[in-house]
N, CA, C and O atoms as a CHARMM CRD file, in Angstrom:
* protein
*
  252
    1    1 UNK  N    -10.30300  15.29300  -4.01800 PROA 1      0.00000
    2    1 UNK  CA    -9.81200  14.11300  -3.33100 PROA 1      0.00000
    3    1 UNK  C     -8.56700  14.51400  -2.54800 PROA 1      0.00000
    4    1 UNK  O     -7.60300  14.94100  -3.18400 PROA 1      0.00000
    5    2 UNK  N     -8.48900  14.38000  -0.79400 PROA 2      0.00000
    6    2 UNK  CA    -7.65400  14.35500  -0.52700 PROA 2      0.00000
    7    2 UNK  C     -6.96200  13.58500  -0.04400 PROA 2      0.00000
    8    2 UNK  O     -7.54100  12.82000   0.72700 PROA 2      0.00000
    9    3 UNK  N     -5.27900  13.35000  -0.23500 PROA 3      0.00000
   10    3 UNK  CA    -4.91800  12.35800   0.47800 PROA 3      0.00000
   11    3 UNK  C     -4.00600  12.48900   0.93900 PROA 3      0.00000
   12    3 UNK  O     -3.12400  13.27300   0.58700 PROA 3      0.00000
   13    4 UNK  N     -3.98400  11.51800   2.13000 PROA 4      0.00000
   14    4 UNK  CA    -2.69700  12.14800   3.48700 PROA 4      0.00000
   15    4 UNK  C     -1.39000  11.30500   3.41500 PROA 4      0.00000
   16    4 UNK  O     -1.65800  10.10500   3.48000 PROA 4      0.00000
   17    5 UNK  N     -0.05200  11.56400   3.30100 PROA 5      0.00000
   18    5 UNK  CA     0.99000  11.13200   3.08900 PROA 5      0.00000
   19    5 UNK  C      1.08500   9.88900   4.21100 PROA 5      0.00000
   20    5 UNK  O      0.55500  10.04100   5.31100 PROA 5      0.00000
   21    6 UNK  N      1.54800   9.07700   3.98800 PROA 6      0.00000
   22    6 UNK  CA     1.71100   7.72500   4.96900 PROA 6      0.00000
   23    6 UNK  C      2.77700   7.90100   5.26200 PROA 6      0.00000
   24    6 UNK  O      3.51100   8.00900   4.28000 PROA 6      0.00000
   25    7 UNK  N      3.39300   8.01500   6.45100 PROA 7      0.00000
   26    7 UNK  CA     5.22800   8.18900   7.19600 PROA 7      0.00000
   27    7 UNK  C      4.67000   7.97200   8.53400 PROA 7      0.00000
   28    7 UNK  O      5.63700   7.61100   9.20400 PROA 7      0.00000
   29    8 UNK  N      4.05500   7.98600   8.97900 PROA 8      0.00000
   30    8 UNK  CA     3.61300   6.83200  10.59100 PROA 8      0.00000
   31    8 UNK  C      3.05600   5.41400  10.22400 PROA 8      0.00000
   32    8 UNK  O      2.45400   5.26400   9.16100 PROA 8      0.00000
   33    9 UNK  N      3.27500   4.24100  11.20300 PROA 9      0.00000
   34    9 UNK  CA     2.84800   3.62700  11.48500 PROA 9      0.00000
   35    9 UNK  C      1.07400   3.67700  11.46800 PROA 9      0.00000
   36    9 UNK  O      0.17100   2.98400  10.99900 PROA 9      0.00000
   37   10 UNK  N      1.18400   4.81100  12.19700 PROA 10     0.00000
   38   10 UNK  CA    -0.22000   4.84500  12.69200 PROA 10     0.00000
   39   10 UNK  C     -1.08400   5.20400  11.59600 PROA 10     0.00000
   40   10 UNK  O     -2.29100   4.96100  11.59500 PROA 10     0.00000
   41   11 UNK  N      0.02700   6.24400   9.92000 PROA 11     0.00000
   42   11 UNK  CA    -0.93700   6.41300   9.03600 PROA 11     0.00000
   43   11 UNK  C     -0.87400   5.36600   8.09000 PROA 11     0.00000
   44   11 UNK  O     -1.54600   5.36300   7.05900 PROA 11     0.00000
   45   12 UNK  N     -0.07100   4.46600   8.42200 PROA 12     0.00000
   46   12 UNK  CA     0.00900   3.44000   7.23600 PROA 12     0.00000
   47   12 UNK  C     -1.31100   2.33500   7.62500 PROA 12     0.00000
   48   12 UNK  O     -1.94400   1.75300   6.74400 PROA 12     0.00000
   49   13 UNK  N     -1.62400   2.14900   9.33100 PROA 13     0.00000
   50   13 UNK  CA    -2.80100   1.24100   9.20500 PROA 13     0.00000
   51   13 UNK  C     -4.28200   2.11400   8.93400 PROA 13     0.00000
   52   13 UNK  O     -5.29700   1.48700   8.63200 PROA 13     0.00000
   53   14 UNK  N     -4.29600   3.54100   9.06800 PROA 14     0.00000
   54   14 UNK  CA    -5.31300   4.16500   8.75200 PROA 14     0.00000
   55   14 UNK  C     -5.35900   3.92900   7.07800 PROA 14     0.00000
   56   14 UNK  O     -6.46400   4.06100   6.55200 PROA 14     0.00000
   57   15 UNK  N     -4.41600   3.64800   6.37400 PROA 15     0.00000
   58   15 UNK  CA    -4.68200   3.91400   4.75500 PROA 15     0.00000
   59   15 UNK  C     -5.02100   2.33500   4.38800 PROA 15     0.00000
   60   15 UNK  O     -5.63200   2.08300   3.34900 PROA 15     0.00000
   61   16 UNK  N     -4.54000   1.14200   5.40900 PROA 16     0.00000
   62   16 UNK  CA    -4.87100   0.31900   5.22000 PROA 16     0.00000
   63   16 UNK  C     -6.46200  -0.74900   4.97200 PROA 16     0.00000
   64   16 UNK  O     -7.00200  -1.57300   4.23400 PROA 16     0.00000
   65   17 UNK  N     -6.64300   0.24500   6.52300 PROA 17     0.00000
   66   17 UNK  CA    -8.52000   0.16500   6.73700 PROA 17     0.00000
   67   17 UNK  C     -8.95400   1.12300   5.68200 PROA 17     0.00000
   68   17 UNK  O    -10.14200   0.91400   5.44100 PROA 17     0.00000
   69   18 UNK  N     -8.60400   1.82100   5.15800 PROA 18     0.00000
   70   18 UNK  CA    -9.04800   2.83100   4.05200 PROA 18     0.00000
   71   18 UNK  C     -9.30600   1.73800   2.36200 PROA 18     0.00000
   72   18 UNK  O    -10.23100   1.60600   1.56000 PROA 18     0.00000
   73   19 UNK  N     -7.99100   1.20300   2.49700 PROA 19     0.00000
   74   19 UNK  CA    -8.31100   0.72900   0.96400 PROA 19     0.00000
   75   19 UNK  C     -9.05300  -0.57300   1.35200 PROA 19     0.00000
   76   19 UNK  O     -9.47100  -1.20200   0.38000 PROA 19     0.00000
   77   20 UNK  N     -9.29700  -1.09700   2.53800 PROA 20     0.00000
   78   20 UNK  CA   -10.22600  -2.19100   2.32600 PROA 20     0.00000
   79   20 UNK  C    -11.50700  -1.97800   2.02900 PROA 20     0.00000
   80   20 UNK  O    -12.28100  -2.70700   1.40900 PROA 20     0.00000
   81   21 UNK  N    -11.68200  -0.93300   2.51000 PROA 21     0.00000
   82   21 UNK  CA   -13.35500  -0.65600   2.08200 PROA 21     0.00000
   83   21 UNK  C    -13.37900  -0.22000   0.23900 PROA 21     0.00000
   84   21 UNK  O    -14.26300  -0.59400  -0.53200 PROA 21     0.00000
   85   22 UNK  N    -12.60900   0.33000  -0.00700 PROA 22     0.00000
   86   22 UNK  CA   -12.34900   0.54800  -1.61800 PROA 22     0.00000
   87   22 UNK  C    -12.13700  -0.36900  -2.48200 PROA 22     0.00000
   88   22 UNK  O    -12.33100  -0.17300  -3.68200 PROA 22     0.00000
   89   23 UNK  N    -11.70400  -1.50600  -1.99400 PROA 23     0.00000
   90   23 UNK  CA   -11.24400  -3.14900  -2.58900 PROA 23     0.00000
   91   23 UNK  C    -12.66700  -3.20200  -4.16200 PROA 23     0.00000
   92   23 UNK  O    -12.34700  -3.58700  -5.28700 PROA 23     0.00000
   93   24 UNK  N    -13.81200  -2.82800  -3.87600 PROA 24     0.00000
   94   24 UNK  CA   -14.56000  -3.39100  -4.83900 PROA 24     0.00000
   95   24 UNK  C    -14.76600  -1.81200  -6.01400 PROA 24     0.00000
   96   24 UNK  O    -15.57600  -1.85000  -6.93900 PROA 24     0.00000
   97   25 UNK  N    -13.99400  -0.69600  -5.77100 PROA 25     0.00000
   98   25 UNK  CA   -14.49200   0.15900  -6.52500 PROA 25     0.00000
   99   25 UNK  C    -13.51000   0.00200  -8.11000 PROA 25     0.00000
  100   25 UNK  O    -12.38100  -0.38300  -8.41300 PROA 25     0.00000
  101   26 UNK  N    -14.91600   0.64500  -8.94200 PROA 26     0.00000
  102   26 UNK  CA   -14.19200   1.00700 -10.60600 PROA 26     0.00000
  103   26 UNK  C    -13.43900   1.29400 -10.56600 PROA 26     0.00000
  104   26 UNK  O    -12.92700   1.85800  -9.59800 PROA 26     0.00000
  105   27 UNK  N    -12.79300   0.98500 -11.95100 PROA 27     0.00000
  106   27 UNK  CA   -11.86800   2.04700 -12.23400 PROA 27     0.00000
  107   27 UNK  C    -12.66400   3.59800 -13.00500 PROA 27     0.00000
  108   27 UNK  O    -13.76100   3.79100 -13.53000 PROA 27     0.00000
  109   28 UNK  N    -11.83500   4.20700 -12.81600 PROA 28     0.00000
  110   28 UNK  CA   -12.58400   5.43600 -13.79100 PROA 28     0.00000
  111   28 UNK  C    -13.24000   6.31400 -12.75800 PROA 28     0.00000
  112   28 UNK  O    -13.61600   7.43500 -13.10000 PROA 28     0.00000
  113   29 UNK  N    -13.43300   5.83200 -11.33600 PROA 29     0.00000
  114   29 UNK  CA   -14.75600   6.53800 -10.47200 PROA 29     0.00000
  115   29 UNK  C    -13.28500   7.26200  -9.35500 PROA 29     0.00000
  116   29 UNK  O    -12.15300   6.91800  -9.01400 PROA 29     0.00000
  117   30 UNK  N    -13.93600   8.05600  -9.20600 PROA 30     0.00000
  118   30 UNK  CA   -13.07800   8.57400  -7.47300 PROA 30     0.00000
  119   30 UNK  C    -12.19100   7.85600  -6.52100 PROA 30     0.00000
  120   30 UNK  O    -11.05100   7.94000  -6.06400 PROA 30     0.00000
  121   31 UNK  N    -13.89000   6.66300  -6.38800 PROA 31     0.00000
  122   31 UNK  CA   -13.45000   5.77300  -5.65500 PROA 31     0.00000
  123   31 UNK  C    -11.94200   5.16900  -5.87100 PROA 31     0.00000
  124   31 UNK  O    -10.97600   5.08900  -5.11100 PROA 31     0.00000
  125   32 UNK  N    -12.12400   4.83700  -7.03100 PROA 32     0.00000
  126   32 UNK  CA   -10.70000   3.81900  -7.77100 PROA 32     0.00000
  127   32 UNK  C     -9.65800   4.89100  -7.77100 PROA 32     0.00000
  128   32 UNK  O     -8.61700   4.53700  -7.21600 PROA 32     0.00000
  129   33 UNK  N     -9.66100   5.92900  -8.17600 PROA 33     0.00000
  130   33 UNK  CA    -8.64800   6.74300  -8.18200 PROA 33     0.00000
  131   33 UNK  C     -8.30300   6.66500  -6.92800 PROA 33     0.00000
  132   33 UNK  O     -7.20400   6.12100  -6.82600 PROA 33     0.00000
  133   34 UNK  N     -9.00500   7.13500  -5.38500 PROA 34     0.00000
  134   34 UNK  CA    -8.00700   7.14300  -4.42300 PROA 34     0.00000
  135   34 UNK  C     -7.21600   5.29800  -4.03700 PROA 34     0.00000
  136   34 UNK  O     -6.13000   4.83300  -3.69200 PROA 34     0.00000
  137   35 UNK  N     -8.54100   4.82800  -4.36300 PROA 35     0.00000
  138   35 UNK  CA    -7.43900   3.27400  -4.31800 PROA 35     0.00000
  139   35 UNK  C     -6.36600   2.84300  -4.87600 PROA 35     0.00000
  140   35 UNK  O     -5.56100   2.21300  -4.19100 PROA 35     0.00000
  141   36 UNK  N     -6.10100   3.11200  -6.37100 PROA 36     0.00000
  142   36 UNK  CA    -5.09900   3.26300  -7.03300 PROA 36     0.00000
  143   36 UNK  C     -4.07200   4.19500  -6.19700 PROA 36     0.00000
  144   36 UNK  O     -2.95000   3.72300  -6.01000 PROA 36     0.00000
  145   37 UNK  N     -4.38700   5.58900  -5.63300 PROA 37     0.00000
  146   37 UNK  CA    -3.41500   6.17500  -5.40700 PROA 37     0.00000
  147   37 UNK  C     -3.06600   5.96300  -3.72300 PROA 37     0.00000
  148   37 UNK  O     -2.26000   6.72400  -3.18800 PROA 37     0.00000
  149   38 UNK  N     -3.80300   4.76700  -2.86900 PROA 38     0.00000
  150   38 UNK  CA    -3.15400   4.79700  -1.42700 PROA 38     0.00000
  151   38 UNK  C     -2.50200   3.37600  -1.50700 PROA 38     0.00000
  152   38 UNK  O     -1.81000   2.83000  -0.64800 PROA 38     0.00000
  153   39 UNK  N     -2.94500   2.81800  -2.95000 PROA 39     0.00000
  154   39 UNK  CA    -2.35100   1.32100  -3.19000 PROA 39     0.00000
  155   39 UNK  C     -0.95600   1.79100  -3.81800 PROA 39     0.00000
  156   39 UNK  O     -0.03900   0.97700  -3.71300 PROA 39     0.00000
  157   40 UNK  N     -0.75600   2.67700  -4.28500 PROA 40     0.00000
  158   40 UNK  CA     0.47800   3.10800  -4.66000 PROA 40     0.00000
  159   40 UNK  C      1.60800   3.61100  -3.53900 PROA 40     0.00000
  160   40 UNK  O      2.79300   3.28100  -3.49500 PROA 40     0.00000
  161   41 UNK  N      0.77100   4.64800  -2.50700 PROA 41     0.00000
  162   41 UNK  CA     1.64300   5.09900  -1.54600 PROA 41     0.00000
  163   41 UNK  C      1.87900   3.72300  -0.63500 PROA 41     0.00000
  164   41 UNK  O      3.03300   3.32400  -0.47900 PROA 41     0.00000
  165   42 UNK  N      0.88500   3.08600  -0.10300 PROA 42     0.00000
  166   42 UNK  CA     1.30900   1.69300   0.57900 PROA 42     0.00000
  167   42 UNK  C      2.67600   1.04800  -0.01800 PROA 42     0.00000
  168   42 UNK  O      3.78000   1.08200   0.52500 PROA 42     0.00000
  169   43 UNK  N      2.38600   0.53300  -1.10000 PROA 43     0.00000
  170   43 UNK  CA     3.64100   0.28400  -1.58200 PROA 43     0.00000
  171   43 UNK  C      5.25400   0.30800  -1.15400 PROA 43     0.00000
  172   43 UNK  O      6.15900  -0.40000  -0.71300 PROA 43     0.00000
  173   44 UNK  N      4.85300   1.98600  -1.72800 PROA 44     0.00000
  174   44 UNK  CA     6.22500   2.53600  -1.22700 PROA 44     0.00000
  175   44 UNK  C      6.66100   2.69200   0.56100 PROA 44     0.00000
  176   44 UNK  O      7.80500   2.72000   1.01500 PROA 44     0.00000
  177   45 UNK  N      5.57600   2.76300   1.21100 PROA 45     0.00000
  178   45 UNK  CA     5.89300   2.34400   2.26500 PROA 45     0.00000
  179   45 UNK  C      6.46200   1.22000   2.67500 PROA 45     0.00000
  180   45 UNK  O      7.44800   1.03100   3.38700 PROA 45     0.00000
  181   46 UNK  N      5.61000   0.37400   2.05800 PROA 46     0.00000
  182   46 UNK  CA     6.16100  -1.10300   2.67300 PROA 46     0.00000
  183   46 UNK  C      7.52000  -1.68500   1.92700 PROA 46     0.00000
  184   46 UNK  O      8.09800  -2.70900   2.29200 PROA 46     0.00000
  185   47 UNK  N      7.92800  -0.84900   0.81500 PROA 47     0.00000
  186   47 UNK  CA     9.02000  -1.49200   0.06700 PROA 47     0.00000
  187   47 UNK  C     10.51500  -0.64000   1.58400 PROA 47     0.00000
  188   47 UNK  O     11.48100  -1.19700   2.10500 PROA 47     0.00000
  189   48 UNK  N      9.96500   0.82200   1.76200 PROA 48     0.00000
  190   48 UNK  CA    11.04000   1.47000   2.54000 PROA 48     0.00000
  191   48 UNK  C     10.83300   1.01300   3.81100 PROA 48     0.00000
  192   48 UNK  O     11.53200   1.68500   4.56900 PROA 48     0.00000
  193   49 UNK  N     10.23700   0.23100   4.37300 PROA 49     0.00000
  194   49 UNK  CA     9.64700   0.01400   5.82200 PROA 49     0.00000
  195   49 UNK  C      9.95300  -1.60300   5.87100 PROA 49     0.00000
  196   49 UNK  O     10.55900  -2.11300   6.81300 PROA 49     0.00000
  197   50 UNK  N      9.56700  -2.18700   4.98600 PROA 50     0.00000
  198   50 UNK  CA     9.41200  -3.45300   5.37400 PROA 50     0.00000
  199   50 UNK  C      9.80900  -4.95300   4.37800 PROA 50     0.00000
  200   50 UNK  O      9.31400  -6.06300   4.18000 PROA 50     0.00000
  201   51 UNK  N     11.31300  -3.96200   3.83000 PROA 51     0.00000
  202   51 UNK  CA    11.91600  -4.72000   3.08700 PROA 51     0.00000
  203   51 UNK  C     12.97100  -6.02400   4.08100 PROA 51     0.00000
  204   51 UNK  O     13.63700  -6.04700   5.11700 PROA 51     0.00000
  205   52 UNK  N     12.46900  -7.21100   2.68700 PROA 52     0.00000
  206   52 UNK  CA    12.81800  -8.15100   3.14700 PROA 52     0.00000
  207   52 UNK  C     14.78700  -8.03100   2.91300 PROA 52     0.00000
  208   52 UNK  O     15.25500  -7.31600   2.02700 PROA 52     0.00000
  209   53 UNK  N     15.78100  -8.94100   3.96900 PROA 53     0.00000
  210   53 UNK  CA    17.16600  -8.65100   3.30000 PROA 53     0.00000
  211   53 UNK  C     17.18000  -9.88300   2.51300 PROA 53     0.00000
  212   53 UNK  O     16.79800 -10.97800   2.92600 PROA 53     0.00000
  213   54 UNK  N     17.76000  -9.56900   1.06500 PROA 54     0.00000
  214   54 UNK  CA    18.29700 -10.33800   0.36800 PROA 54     0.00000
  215   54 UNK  C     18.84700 -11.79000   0.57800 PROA 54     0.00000
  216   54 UNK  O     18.65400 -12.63200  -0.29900 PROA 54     0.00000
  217   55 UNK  N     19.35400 -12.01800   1.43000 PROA 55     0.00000
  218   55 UNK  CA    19.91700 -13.10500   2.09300 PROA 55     0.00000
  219   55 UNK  C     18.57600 -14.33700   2.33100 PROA 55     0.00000
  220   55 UNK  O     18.46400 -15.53300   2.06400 PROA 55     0.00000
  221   56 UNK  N     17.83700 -13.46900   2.86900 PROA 56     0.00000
  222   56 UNK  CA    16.26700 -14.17200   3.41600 PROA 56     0.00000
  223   56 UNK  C     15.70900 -14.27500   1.95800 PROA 56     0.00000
  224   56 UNK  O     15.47500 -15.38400   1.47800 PROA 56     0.00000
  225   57 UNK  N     15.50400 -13.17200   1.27900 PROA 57     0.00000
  226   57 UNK  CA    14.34100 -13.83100   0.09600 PROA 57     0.00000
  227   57 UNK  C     14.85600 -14.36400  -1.03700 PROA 57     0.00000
  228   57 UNK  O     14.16000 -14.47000  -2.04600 PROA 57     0.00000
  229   58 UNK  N     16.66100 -14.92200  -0.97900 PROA 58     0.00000
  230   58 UNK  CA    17.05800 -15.71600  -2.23500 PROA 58     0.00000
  231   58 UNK  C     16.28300 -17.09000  -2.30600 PROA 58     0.00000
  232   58 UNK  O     15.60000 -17.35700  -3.29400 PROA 58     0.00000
  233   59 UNK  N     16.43700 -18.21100  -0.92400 PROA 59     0.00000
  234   59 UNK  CA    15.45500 -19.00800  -1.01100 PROA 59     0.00000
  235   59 UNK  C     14.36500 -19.12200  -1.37200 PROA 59     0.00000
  236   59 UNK  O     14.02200 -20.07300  -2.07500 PROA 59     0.00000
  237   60 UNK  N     13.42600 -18.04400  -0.92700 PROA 60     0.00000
  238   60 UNK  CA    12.26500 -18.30800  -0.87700 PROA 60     0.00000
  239   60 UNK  C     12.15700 -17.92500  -2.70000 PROA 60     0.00000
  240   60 UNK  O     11.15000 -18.30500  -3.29700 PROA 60     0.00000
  241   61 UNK  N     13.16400 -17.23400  -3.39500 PROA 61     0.00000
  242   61 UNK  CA    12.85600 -17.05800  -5.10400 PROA 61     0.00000
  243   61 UNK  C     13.35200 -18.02200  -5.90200 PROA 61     0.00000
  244   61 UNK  O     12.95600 -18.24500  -7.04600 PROA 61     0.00000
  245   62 UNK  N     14.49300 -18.79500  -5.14400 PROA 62     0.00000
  246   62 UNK  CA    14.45200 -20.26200  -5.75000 PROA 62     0.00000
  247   62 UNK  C     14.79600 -21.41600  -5.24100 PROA 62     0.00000
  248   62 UNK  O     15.81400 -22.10800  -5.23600 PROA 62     0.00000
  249   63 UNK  N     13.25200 -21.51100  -4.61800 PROA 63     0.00000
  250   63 UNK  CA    13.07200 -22.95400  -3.77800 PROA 63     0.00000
  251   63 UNK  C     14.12300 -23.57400  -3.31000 PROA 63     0.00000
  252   63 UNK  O     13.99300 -24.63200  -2.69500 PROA 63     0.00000
C-alpha cells in the first residue's frame, strides 16, 4: 500500500476523491487500512490548513 503525503492543495483534493470511494470498505481489509490512514492524514491537514480562530468557534461551542 502506497501512500502519498498530502502538503498541496491539489493533493489534499486527490486524497479526498480517494477516500470517497473507500467510504464503504472493512475494517481489517486494505481497503480500510488505506482509509483509516488518508482519514488520518486529512485530518492533520485540515487541523494545520484550515483551523478555525478561537474567537469564531467560542460561539458556535456555546450557543
Amino acid at each position: 500500500m502506497s501512500i502519498e503525503p498530502i502538503n498541496t492543495p491539489a493533493d489534499y483534493s486527490k486524497a479526498l476523491q480517494e477516500i470517497e470511494s473507500l467510504m464503504m470498505a472493512k475494517l481489517g481489509t486494505l481497503e480500510g487500512d488505506r482509509l483509516d490512514a488518508l482519514a488520518t492524514m486529512i485530518e492533520e491537514y485540515e487541523a494545520k490548513h484550515f483551523m478555525m480562530p478561537l474567537d469564531l468557534a467560542f460561539p458556535l461551542l456555546h450557543g
